[in-house]
LOLUM-614865 format. One record per residue (C-alpha): residue number from 1; residue in three letters; x, y, z. Coordinates in nm, 3 decimals. Example, Ala and Ser with C-alpha at 12.3 -4.5 7.8 and 13.67 -1.06 7.14 Angstrom:
<atoms>
<atom 1; ALA; <1.230; -0.450; 0.780>>;
<atom 2; SER; <1.367; -0.106; 0.714>>;
</atoms>
This chain:
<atoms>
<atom 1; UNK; <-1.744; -8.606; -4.069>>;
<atom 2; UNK; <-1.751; -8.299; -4.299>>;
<atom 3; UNK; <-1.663; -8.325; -4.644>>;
<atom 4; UNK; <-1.596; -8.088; -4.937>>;
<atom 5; UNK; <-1.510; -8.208; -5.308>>;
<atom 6; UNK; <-1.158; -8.146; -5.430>>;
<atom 7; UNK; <-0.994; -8.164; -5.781>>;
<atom 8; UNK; <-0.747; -8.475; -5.712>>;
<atom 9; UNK; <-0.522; -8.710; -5.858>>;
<atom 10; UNK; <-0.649; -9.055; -5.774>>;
<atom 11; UNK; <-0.364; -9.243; -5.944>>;
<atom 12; UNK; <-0.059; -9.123; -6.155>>;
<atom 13; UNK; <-0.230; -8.976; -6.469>>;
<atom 14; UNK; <-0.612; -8.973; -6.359>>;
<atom 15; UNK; <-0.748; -8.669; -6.238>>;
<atom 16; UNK; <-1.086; -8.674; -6.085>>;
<atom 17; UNK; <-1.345; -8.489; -5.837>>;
<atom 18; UNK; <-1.357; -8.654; -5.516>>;
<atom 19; UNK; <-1.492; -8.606; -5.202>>;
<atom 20; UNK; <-1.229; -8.520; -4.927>>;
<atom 21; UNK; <-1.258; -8.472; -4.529>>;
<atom 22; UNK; <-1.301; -8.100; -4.459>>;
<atom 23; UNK; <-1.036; -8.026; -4.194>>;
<atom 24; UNK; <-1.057; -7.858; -3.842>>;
<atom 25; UNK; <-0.778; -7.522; -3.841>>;
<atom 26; UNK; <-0.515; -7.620; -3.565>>;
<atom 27; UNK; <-0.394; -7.382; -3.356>>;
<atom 28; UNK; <-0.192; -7.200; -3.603>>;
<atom 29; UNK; <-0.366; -7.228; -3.887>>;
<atom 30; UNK; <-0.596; -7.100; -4.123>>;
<atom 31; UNK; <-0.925; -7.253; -4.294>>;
<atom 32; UNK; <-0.982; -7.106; -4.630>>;
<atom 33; UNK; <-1.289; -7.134; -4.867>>;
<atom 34; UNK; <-1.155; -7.078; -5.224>>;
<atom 35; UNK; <-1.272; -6.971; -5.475>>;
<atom 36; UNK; <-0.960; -6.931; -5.775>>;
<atom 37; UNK; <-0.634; -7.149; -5.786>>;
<atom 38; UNK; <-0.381; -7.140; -6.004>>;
<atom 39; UNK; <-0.223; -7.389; -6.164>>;
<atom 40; UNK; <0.147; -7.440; -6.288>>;
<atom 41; UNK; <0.390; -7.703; -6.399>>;
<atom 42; UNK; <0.455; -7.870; -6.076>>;
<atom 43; UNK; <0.103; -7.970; -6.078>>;
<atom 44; UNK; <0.188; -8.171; -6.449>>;
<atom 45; UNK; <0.462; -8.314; -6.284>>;
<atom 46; UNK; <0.248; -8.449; -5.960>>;
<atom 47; UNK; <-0.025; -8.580; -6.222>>;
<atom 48; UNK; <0.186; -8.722; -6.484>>;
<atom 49; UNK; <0.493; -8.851; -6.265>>;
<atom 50; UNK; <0.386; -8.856; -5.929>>;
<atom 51; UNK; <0.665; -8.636; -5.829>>;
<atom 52; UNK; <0.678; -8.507; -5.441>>;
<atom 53; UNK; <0.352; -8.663; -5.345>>;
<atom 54; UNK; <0.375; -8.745; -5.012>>;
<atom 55; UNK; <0.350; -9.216; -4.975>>;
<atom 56; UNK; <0.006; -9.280; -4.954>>;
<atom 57; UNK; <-0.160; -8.973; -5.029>>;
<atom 58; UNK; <-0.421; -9.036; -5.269>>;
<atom 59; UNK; <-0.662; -8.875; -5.378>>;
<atom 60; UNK; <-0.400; -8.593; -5.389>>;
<atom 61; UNK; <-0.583; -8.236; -5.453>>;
<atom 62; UNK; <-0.333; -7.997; -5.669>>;
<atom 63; UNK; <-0.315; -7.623; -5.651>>;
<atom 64; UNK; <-0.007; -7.416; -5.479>>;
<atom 65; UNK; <-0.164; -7.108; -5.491>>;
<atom 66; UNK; <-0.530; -7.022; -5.429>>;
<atom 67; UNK; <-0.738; -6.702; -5.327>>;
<atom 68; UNK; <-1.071; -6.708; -5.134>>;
<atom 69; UNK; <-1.236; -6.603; -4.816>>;
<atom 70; UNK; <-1.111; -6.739; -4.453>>;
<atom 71; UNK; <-1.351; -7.010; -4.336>>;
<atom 72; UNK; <-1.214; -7.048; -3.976>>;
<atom 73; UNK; <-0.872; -6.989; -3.755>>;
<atom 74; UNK; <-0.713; -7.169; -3.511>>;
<atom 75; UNK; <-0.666; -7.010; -3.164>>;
<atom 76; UNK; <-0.340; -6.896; -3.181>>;
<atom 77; UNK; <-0.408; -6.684; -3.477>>;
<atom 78; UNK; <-0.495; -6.349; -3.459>>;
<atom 79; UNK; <-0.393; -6.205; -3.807>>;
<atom 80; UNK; <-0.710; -6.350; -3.962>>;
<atom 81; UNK; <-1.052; -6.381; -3.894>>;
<atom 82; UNK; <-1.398; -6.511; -4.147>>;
<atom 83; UNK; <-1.444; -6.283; -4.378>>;
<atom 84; UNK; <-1.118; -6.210; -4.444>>;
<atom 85; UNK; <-0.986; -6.199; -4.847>>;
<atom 86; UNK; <-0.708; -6.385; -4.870>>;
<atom 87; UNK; <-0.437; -6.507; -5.078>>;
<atom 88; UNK; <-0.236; -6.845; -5.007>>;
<atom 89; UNK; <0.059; -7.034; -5.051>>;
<atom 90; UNK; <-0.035; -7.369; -5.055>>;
<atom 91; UNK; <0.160; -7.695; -4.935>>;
<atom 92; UNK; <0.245; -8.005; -5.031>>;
<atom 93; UNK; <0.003; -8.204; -4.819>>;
<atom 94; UNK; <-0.339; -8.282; -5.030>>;
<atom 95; UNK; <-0.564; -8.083; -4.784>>;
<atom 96; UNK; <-0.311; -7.801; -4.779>>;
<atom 97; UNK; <-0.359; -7.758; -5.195>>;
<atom 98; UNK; <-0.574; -7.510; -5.327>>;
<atom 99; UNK; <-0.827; -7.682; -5.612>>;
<atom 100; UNK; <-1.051; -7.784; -5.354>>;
<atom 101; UNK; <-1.344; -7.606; -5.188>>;
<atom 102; UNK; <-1.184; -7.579; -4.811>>;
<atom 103; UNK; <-0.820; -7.576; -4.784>>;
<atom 104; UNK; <-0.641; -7.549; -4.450>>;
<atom 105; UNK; <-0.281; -7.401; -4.433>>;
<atom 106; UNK; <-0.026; -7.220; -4.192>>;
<atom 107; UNK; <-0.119; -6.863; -4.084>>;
<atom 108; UNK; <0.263; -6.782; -4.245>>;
<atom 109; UNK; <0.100; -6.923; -4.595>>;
<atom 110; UNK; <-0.173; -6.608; -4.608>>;
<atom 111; UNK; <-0.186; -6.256; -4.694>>;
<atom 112; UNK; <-0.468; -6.014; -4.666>>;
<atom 113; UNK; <-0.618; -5.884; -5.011>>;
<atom 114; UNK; <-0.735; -5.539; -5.020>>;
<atom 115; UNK; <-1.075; -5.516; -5.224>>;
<atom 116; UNK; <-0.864; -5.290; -5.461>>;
<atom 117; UNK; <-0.677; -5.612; -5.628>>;
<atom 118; UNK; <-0.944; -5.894; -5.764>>;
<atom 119; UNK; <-0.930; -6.240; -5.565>>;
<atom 120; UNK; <-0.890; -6.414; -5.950>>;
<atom 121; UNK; <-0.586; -6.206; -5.962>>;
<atom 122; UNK; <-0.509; -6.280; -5.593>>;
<atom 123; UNK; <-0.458; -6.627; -5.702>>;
<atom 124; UNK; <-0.209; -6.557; -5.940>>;
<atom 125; UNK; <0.044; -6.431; -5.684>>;
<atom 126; UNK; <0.177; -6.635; -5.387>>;
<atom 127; UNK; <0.401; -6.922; -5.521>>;
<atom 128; UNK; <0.592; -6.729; -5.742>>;
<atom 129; UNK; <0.623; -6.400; -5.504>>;
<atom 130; UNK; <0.746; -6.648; -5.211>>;
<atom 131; UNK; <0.976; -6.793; -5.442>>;
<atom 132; UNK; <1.100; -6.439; -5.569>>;
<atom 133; UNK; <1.133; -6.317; -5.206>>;
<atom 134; UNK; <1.260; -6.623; -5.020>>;
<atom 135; UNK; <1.560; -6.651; -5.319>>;
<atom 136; UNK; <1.622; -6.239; -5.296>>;
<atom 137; UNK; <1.613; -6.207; -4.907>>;
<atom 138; UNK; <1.574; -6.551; -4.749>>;
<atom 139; UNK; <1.795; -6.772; -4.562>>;
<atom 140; UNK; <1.980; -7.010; -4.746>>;
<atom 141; UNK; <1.943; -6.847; -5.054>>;
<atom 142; UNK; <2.100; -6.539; -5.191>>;
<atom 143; UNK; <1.996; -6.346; -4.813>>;
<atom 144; UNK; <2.036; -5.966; -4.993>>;
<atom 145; UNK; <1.986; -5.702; -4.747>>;
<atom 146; UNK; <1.639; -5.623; -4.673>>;
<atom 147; UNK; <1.551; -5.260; -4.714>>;
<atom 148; UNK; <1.413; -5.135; -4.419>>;
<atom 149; UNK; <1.181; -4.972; -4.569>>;
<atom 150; UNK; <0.982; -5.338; -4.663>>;
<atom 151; UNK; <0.976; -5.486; -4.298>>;
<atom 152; UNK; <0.897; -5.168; -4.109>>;
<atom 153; UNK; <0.853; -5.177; -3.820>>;
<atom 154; UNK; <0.997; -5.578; -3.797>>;
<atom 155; UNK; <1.342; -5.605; -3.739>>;
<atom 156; UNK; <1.578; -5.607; -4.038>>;
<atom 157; UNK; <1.799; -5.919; -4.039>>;
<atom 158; UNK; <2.193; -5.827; -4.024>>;
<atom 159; UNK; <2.324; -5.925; -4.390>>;
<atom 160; UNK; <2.629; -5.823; -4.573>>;
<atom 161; UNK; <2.601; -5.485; -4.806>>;
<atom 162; UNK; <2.589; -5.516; -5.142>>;
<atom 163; UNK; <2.676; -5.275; -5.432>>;
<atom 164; UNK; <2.268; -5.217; -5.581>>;
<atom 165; UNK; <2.448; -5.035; -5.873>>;
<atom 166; UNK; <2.617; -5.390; -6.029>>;
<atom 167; UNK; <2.406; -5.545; -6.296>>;
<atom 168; UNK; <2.190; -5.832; -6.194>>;
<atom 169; UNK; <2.050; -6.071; -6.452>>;
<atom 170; UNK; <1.709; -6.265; -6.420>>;
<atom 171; UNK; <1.669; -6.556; -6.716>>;
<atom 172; UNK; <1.338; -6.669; -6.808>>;
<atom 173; UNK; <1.203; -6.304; -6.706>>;
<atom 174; UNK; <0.875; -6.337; -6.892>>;
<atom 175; UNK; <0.746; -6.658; -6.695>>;
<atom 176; UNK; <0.511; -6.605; -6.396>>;
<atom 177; UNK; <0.835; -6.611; -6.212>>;
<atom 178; UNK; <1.031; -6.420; -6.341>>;
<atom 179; UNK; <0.834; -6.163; -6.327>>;
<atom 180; UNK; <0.857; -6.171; -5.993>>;
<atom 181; UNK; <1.205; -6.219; -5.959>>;
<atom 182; UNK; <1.275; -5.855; -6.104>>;
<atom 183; UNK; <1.037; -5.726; -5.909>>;
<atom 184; UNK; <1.213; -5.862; -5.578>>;
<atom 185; UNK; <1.524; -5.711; -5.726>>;
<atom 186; UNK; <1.375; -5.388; -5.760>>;
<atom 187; UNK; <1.211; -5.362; -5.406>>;
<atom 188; UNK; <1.593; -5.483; -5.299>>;
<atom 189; UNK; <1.734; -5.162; -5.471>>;
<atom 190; UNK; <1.891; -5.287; -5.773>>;
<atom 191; UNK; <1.923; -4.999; -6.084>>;
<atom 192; UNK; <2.038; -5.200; -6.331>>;
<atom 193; UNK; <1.821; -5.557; -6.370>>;
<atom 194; UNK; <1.908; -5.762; -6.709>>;
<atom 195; UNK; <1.606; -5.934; -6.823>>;
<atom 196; UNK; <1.599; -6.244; -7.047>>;
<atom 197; UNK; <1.307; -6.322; -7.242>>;
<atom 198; UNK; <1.121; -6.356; -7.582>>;
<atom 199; UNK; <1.098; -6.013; -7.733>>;
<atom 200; UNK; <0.740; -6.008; -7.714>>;
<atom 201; UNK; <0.791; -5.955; -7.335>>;
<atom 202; UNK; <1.007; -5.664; -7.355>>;
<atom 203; UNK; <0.826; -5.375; -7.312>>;
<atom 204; UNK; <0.598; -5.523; -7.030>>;
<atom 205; UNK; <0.919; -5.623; -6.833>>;
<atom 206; UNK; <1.090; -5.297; -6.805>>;
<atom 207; UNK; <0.740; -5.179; -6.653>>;
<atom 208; UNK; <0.811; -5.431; -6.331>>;
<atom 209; UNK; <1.173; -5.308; -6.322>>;
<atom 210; UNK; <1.393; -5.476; -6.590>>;
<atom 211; UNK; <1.649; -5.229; -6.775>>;
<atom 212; UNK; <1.833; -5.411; -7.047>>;
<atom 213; UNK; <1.656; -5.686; -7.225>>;
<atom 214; UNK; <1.819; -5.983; -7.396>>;
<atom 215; UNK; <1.629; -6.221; -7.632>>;
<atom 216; UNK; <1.729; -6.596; -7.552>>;
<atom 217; UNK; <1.614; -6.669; -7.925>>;
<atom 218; UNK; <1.922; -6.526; -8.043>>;
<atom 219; UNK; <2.215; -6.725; -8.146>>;
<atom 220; UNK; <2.430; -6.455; -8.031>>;
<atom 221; UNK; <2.226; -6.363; -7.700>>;
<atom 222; UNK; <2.555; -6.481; -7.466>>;
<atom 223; UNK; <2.747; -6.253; -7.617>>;
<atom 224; UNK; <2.506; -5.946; -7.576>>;
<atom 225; UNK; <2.490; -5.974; -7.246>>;
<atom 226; UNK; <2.848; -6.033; -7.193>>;
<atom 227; UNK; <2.917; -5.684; -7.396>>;
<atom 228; UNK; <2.644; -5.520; -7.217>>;
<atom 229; UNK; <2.800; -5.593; -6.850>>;
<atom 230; UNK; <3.125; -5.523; -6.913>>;
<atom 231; UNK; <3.062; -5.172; -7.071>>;
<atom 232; UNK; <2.936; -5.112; -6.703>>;
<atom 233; UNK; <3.197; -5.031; -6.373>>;
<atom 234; UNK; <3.170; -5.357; -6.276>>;
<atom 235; UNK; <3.242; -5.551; -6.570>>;
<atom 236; UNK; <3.008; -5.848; -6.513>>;
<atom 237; UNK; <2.733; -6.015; -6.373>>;
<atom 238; UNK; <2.804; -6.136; -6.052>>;
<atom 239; UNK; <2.454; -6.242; -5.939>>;
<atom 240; UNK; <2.166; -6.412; -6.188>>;
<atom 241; UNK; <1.812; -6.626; -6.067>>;
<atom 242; UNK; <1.698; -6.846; -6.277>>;
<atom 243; UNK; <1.366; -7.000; -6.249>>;
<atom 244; UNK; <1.362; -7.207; -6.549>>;
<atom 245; UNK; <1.646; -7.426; -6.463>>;
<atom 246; UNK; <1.698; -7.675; -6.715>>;
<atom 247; UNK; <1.959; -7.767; -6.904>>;
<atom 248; UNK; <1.920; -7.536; -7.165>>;
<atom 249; UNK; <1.932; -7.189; -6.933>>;
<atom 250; UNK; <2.132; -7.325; -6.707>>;
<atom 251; UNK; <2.417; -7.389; -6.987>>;
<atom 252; UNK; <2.367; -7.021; -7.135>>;
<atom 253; UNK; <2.397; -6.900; -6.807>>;
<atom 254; UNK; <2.734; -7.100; -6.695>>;
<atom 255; UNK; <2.863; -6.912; -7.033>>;
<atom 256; UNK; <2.713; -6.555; -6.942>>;
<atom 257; UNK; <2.872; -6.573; -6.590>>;
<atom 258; UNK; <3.229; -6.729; -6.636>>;
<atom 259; UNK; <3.521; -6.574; -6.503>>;
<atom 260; UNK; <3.810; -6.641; -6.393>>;
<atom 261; UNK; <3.863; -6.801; -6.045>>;
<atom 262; UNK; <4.087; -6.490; -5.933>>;
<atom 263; UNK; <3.773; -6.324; -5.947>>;
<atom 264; UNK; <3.504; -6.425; -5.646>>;
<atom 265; UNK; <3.265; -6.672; -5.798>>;
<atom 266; UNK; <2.907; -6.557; -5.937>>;
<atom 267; UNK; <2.608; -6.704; -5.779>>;
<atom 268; UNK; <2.357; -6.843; -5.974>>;
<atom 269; UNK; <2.034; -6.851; -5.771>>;
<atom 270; UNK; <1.836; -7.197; -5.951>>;
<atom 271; UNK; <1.458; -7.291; -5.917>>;
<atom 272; UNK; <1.430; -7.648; -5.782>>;
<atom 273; UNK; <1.393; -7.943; -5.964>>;
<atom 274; UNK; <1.682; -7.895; -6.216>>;
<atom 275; UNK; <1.554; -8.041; -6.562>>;
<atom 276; UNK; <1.672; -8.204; -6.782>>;
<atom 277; UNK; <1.561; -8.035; -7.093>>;
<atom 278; UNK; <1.493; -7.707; -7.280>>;
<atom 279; UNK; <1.194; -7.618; -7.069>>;
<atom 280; UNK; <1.019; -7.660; -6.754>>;
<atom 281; UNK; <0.874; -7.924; -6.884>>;
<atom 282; UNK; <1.002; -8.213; -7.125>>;
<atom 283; UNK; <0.935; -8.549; -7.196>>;
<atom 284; UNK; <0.821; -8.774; -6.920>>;
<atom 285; UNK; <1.141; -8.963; -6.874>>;
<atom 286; UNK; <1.378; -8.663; -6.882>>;
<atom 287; UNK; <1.580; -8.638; -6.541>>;
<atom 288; UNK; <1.421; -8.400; -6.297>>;
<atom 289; UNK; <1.562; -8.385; -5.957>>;
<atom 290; UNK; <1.616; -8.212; -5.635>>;
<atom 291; UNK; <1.954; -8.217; -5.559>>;
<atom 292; UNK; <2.292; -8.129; -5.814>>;
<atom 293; UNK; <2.343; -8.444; -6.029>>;
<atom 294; UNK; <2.655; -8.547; -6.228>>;
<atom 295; UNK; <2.514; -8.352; -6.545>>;
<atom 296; UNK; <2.419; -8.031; -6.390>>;
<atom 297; UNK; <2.799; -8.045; -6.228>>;
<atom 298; UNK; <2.941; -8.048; -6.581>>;
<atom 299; UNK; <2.741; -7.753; -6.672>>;
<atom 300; UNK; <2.878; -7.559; -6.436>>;
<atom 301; UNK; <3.251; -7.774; -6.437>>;
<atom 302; UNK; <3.589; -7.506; -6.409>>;
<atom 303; UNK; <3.332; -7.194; -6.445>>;
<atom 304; UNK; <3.390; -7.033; -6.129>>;
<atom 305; UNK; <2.985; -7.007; -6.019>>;
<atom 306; UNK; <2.902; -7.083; -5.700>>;
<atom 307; UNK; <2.490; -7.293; -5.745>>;
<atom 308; UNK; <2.230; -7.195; -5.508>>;
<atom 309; UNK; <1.947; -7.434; -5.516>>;
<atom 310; UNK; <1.618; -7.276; -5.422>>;
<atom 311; UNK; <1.331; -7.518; -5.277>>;
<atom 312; UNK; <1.043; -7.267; -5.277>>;
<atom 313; UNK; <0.870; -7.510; -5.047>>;
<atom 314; UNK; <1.131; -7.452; -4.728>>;
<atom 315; UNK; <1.067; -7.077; -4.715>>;
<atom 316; UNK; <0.902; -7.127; -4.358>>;
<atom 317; UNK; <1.221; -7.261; -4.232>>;
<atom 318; UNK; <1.331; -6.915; -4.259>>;
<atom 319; UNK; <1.278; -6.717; -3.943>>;
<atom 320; UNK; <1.202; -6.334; -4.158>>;
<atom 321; UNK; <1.061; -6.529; -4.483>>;
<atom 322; UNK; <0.791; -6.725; -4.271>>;
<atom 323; UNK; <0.696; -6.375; -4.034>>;
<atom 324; UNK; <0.743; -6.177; -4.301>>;
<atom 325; UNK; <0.688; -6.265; -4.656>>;
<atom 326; UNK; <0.311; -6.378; -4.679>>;
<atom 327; UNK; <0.198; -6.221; -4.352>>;
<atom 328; UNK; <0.357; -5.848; -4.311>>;
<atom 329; UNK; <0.492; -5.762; -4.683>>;
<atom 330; UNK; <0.242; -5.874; -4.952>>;
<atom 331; UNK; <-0.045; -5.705; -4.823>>;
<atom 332; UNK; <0.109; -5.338; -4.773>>;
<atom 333; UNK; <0.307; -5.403; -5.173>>;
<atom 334; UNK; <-0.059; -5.474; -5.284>>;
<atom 335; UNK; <-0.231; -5.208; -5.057>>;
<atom 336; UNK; <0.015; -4.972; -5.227>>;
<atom 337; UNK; <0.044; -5.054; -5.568>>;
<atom 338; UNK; <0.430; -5.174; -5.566>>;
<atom 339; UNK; <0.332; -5.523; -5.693>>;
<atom 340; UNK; <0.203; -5.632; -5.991>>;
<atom 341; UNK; <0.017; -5.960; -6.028>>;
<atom 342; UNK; <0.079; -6.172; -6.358>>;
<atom 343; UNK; <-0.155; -6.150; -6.655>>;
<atom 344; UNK; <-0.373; -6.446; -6.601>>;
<atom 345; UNK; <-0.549; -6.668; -6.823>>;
<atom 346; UNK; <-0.885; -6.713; -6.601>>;
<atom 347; UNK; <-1.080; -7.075; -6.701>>;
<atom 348; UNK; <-1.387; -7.027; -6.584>>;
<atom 349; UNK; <-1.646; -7.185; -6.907>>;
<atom 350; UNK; <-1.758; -7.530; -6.849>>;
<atom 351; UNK; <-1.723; -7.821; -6.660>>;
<atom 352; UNK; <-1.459; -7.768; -6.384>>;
<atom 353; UNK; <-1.285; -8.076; -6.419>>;
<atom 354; UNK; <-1.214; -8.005; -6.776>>;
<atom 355; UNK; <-1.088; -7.656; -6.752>>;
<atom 356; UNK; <-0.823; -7.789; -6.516>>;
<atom 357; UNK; <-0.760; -8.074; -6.780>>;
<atom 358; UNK; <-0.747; -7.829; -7.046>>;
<atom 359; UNK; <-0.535; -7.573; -6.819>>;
<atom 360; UNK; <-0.276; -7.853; -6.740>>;
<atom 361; UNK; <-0.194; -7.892; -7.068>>;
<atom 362; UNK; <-0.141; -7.567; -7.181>>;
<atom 363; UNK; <0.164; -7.579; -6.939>>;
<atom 364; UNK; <0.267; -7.982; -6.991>>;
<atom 365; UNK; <0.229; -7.839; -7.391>>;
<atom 366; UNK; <0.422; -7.498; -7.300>>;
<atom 367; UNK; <0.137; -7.319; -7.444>>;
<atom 368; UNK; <0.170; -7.062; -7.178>>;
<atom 369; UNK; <0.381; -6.728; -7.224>>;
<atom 370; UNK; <0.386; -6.440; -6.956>>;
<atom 371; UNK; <0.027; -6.568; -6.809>>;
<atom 372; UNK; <-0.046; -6.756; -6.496>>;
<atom 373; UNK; <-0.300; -6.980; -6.554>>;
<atom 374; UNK; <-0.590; -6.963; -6.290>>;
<atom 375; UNK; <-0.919; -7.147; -6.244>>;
<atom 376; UNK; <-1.255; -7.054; -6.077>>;
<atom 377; UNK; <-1.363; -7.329; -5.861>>;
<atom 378; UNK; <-1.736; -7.380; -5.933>>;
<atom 379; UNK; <-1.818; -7.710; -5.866>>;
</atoms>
């Protein structure tokens, strides 16, 4: 049997190079040889809690996003052949992750790179663009209108209008994803995207699409925002993603969005797990979980904001996110220039092992600010 060395988690809190089985693509699926992945906190959590690794699966490679060069395809796929530059979403599965030299994923996971955008930066993009798009236009989530203008020529889904002219807010708009999440809003059509984030991200922000920006920093930041929707038509904020969600954003946000319940409720579009914390990530015993507990019900308690949970990890059980998001859209936003990848901090000095150790806990340490951290994978 074929084998390839990953960068895996042998038991909770030991991270070693192993080697793996190098899988045969299925039908619909796609063999990938990588060469960056990117690493974010979700990986800490795998490695230092064991958190949503599957019973069993150990080694466990990490990675959710990766970039490299398509190995082999399965027979039903024709969107790909070797050769190709790619980009992927990785999976939960250990040979679906992306710190390993072969990684084998749905066809609906990749999207063609055009030479014009550098596979390092490549790398940087997938997990937090699916989990802009898939909360913007997918199916359970906030399902906005798509513009037809992004699908063309697919079919655009039938979805109730919106007014594009209310103010939409995006918290924690300088981390990898929120960046994306105001550029979704953008390509959706909104004019008037509130942006929450350290100062120092202000001027980059309103260059993806942000228009007013709010520092969380300060202790009157609730109010701001408050004063600065209701000097508009519409009075308030009726929409807001937040991709932090931890106890901290979450209870600014059930303050920024109150109203009163003869008003329809806001919806508060929330990045699964919910933390319990300041951050995305906190001590090791701190409450993280996938469904609403007891204390994120009393954030929200007699506020009149209607919760929408977003598992990033579901997007293919959307019929237009899986055809659509990875496969059709990314490449022509790239090919164009309507996306922008995150700055990245690239590790690529020394021993690969330690470069992921050391790039691990500059997110478990929150020593990473507007950057996506992103590896080259020379073993």
């Amino acid at each position: 049997m074929a084998t390839h060395r990953a960068v895996a988690i042998t038991t909770i809190g030991s991270l070693q190079i192993v080697d793996v089985p190098t899988p045969t693509p299925e039908a619909d699926e796609v063999l990938v040889h990588v060469h960056y992945t990117a690493l974010i906190a979700f990986d800490g959590y795998q490695h230092d809690r064991g958190f949503l690794v599957p019973a069993g699966d150990y080694p466990h490679a990490i990675g959710i996003a990766s970039a490299g060069l398509v190995k082999a395809v399965g027979e039903n796929v024709k969107d790909f052949k070797e050769g190709d530059r790619v980009a992927v979403f990785n999976r939960l599965l250990s040979k679906t992750k992306g710190a390993q030299e072969y990684t084998v994923v749905p066809r609906w996971n990749v999207a063609k790179v055009p030479e014009t955008v550098p596979l390092h930066k490549a790398a940087s993009i997938p997990d937090n663009y699916v989990t802009a798009m898939f909360t913007v236009f997918g199916t359970p989530n906030l399902a906005l209108p798509v513009p037809p203008s992004l699908v063309s020529p697919a079919p655009v889904p039938a979805r109730a209008a919106v007014d594009l002219s209310a103010p939409v807010l995006v918290y924690g708009a300088g981390s990898s994803s929120g960046q994306f999440f105001i550029q979704a809003l953008r390509l959706a059509g909104f004019t008037d995207i509130f942006a929450v984030a350290s100062s120092k991200h202000h001027e980059y922000l309103r260059t993806l699409g942000a228009t007013q920006c709010f520092d969380y920093r300060s202790p009157d930041v609730v109010a701001q925002i408050r004063a600065a929707a209701t000097s508009t038509k519409h009075e308030r904020i009726s929409i807001a993603l937040d991709p932090i969600a931890a106890r901290g954003s979450l209870a600014l946000l059930s303050e920024v969005l109150a109203s009163p319940t003869s008003l329809p409720p806001a919806r508060l579009a929330a990045l699964l797990p919910f933390k319990d914390g300041d951050s995305v990530t906190n001590g090791i015993d701190a409450d993280m979980s996938l469904t609403v507990t007891p204390w994120v019900e009393g954030v929200f308690a007699g506020k009149n904001i209607d919760l929408v949970p977003v598992g990033t990890f579901h997007f293919a059980e959307d019929d237009f996110s899986r055809e659509n998001v990875m496969l059709k859209i990314l490449p022509r936003l790239l090919a164009e220039g309507q996306l922008r990848a995150n700055p990245v901090r690239l590790l690529k000095e020394g021993p690969l092992l330690e470069r992921v150790k050391a790039g691990l806990d500059l997110l478990r340490n929150n020593k990473i600010s507007g950057e996506k951290v992103v590896v080259e994978l020379k073993f």
